[in-house]
C-alpha positions in Angstrom: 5.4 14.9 -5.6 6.3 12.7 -8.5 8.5 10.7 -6.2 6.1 9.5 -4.0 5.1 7.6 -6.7 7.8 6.3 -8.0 10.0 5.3 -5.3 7.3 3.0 -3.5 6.8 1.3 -6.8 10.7 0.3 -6.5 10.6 -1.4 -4.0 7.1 -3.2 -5.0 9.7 -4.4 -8.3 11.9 -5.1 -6.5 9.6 -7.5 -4.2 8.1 -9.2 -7.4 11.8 -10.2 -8.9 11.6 -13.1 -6.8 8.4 -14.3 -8.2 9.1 -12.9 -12.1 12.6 -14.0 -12.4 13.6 -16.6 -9.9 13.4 -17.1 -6.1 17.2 -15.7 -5.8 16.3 -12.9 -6.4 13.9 -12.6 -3.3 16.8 -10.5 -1.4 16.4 -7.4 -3.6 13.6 -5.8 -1.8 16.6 -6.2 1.3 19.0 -5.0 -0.6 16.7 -1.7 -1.6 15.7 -0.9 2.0 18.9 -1.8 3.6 21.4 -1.0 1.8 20.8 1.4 -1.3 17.8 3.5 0.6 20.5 4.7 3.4 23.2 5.9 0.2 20.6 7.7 -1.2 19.5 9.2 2.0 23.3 10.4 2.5 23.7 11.9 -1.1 20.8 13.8 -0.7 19.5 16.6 1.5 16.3 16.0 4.3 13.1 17.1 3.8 12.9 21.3 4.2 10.2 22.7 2.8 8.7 25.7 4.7 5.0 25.0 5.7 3.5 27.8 3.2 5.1 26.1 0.0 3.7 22.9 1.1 0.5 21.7 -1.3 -1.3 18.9 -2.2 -3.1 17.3 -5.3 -4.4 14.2 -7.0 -1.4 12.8 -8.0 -0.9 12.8 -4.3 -3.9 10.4 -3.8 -3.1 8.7 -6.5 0.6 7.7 -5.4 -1.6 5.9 -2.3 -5.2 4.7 -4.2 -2.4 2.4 -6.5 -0.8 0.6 -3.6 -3.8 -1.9 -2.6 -3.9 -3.7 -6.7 0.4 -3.6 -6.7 0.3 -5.5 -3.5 -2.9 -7.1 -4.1 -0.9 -8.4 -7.3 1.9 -9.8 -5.2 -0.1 -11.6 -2.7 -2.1 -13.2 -5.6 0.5 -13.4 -8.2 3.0 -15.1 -5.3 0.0 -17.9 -4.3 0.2 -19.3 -7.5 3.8 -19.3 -7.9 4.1 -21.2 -5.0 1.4 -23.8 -5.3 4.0 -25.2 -7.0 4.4 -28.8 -4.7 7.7 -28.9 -5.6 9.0 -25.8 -4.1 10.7 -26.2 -0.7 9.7 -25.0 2.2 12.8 -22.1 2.3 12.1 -20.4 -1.2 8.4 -20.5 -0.2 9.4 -18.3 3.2 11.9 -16.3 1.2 9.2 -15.2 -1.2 6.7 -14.2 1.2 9.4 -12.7 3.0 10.3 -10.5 -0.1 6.1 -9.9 -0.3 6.4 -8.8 3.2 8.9 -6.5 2.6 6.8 -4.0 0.8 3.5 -5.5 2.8 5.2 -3.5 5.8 7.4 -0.9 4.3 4.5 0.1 1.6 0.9 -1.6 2.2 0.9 -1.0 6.3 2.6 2.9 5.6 0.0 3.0 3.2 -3.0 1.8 5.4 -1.6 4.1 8.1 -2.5 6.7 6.1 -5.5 5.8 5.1 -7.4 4.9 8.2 -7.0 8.6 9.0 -8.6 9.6 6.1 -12.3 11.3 6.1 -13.5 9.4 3.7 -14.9 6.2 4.5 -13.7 4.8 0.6 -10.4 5.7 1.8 -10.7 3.8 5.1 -11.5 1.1 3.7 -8.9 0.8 1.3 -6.8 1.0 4.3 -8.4 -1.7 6.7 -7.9 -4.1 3.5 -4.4 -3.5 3.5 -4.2 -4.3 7.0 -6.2 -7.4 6.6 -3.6 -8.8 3.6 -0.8 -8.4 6.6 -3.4 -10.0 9.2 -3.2 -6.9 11.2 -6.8 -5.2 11.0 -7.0 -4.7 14.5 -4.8 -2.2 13.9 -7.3 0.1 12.7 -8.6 0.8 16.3 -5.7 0.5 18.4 -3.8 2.8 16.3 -6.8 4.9 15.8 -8.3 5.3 19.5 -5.6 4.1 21.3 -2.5 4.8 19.8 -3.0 9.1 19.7 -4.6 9.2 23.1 -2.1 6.9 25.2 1.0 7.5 23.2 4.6 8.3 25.0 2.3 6.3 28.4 2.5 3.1 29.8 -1.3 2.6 28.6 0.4 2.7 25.1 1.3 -1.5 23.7 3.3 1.0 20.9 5.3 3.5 23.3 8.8 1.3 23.9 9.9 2.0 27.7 13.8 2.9 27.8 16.1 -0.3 28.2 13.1 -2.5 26.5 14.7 -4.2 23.5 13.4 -4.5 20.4 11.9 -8.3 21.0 10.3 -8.0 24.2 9.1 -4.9 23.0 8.0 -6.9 19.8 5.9 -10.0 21.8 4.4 -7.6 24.4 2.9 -5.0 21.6 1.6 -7.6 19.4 -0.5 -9.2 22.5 -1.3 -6.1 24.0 -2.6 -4.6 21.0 -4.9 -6.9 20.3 -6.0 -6.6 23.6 -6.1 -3.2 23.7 -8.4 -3.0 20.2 -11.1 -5.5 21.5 -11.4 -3.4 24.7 -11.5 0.2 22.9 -14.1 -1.6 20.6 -16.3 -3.3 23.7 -16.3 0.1 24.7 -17.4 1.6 21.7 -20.2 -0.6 21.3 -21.3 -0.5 25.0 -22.1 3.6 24.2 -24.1 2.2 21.5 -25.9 0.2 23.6 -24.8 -2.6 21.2 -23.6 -6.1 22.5 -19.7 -6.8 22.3 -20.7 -10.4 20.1 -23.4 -8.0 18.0 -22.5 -7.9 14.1 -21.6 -4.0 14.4 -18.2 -5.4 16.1 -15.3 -4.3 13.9 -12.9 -6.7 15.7 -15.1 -9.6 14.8 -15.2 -8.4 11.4 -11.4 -8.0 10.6 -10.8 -11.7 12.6 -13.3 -13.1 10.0 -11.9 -11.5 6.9 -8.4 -13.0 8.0 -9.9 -16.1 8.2 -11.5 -16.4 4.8 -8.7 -15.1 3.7 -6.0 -17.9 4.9 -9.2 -20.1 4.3 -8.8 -19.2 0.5 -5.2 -19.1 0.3 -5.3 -22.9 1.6 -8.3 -23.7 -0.8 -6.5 -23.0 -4.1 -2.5 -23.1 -3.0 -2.7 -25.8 0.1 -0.1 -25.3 3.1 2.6 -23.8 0.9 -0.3 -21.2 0.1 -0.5 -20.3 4.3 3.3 -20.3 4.7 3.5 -17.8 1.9 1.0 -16.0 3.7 2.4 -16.7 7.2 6.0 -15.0 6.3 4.4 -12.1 4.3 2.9 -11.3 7.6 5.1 -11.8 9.7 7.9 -9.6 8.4 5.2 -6.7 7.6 3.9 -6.6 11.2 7.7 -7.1 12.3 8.4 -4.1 10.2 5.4 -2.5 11.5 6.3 -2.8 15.2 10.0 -1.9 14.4 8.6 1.5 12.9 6.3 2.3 15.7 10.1 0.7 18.5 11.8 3.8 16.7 9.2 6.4 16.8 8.9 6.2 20.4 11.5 5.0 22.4 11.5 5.8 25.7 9.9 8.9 25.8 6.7 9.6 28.5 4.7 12.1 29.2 4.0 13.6 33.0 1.1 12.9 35.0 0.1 15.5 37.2 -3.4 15.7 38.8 -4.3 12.1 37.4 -3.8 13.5 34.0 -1.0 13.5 31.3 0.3 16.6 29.6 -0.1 17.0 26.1 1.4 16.0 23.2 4.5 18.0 22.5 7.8 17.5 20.4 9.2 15.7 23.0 7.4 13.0 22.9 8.3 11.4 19.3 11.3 10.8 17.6 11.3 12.9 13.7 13.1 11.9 10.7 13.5 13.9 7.9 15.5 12.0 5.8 14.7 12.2 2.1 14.5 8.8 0.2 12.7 7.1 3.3 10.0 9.8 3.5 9.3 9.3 0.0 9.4 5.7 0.3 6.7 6.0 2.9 4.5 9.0 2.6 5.7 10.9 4.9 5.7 8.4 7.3 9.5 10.1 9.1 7.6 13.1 10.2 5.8 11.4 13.1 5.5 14.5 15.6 3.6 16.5 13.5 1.0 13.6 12.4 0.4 13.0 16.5 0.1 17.0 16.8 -2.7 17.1 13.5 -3.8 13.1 13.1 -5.9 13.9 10.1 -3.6 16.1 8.4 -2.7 14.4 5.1 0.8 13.5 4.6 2.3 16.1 1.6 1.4 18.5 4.4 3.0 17.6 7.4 5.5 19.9 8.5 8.9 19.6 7.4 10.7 22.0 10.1 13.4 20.8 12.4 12.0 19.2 15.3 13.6 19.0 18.9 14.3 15.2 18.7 15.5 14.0 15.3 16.5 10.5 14.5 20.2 10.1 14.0 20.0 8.1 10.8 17.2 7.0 8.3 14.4 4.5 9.1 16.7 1.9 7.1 19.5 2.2 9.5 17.3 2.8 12.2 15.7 -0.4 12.2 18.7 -2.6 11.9 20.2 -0.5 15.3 16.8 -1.8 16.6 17.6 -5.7 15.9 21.1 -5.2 17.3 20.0 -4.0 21.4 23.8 -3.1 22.6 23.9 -0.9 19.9 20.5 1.1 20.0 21.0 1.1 24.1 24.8 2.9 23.4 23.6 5.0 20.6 19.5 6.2 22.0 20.2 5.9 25.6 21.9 9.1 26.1 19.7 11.2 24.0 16.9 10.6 26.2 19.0 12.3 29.0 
């Protein structure tokens, strides 16, 4: 348990170098996901606990509760490093590019977990991390739309086989937007409430991005929104890679107008060590779509029918290279 702690902290470090010690050091947050999280992975055994040894306890919710202030302290901390005039437009995008690395690899995983939660503290916590990556919509689509349309064509997150990575990318990012404000309309329309009334979430996530890119130009002018602007954008691009790899091309049936359920074949597993840690848990996706609310120390850590053939680290950079993913994925889904 101790290392889900730790090891997300590394690569929150490893994120600030770049803004502690100088702006070359910016790639170290790369270097740690790409390069010395796939070693470790190797080196070490997967995840294989049996299901009755698995336990949680507050230094469980504690390794989560402590993200929001570390990446709050980035965000803040990195606006007024670069409100610097003098920097140049490249180090500012190469800091909020570090940022973003644990904004998507941490603060997202982290949200994911949290908008699951019970508790409507915990929720919350959550919906702000999503808001510091400009992703609060999110919240709903994941939530309502996500689990009930996953492995379907009604899913923006379910990647079709042959789709590569950057269509995939540009159609998710419009569609779940417009997927949230519809699951939301409807929501409301149940309630009898009017899709422009204030109990609109959508409304309310758009206007906390706003005040918050509002506030980042107020005190750190333009270099303040392109700090923000590439913080984002590689956290939602790590996002979307995540939920490319989780998914790829599988569907389920439709028989009688209806889909079958959920079953192991319908997600891609990973059970790889470092990365799990790194992300709470985040590699051992069929069980979370079999028991959504299930916190993550429990998720089962048992062989599943379709494991990933390498760590999230090297899975994602399969993901920016098509011709490789097509020659490597392809013929697993046969």
């Amino acid at each position: 348990m101790f290392f889900y702690l730790v090891t997300p902290l590394i690569l929150i470090t490893a994120s600030s170098l770049g803004l502690l010690i100088s702006p070359s050091w910016s790639l170290s947050p790369f270097v740690w996901v790409f390069i010395l999280v796939p070693i470790i992975d190797i080196m070490l055994p997967y995840l294989n606990k049996k299901d009755e040894e698995l336990n949680e306890n507050l230094l469980h919710s504690f390794s989560i509760i402590i993200v929001l202030p570390c990446i709050l302290f980035l965000i803040i901390y990195g606006l007024m490093i670069v409100s610097d005039t003098t920097m140049n437009f490249i180090t500012i995008a190469a800091l909020g590019a570090a940022v973003g690395m644990s904004g998507g690899s941490i603060g997202i995983t982290t949200a994911h977990e949290l908008i699951h939660r019970q508790s409507k503290f915990m929720r919350s916590l959550g919906v702000i991390l999503l808001i510091l990556c400009l992703y609060g919509h999110f919240r709903i689509e994941h939530v309502y739309g996500h689990h009930r349309n996953v492995a379907t064509k009604e899913d923006p997150a379910t990647a079709r086989k042959g789709e590569n990575f950057y269509f995939y990318f540009i159609r998710c990012v419009i569609n779940s937007v417009i997927s949230s404000w519809n699951i939301e309309k409807d929501i409301l329309k149940k309630k009898n409430s009017h899709i422009y009334s204030l109990k609109n979430r959508m409304l309310h996530y758009f206007f906390l991005e706003f005040l918050f890119l509002c506030l980042a130009f107020y005190f750190t002018g333009i270099n303040g929104l392109i700090f923000i602007f590439f913080h984002a954008l590689v956290s939602i691009t790590l996002l979307e890679l995540v939920n490319y790899i989780q998914h790829y091309g599988l569907t389920r049936k439709k028989e009688n107008g209806k889909y079958e359920r959920f079953s192991d074949h319908h997600s891609w597993n990973s059970r790889h060590i470092s990365a799990n840690w790194s992300t709470f848990n985040l590699g051992l996706h069929n069980e979370h779509h079999k028991s959504a609310g299930k916190h993550y120390p429990l998720l089962s850590q048992e062989e599943k029918i379709l494991e990933m053939p390498s760590n999230y680290s090297i899975m994602l950079i399969m993901a920016l290279i098509p011709p490789l993913w097509f020659y490597v994925m392809n013929p697993k889904l046969n």
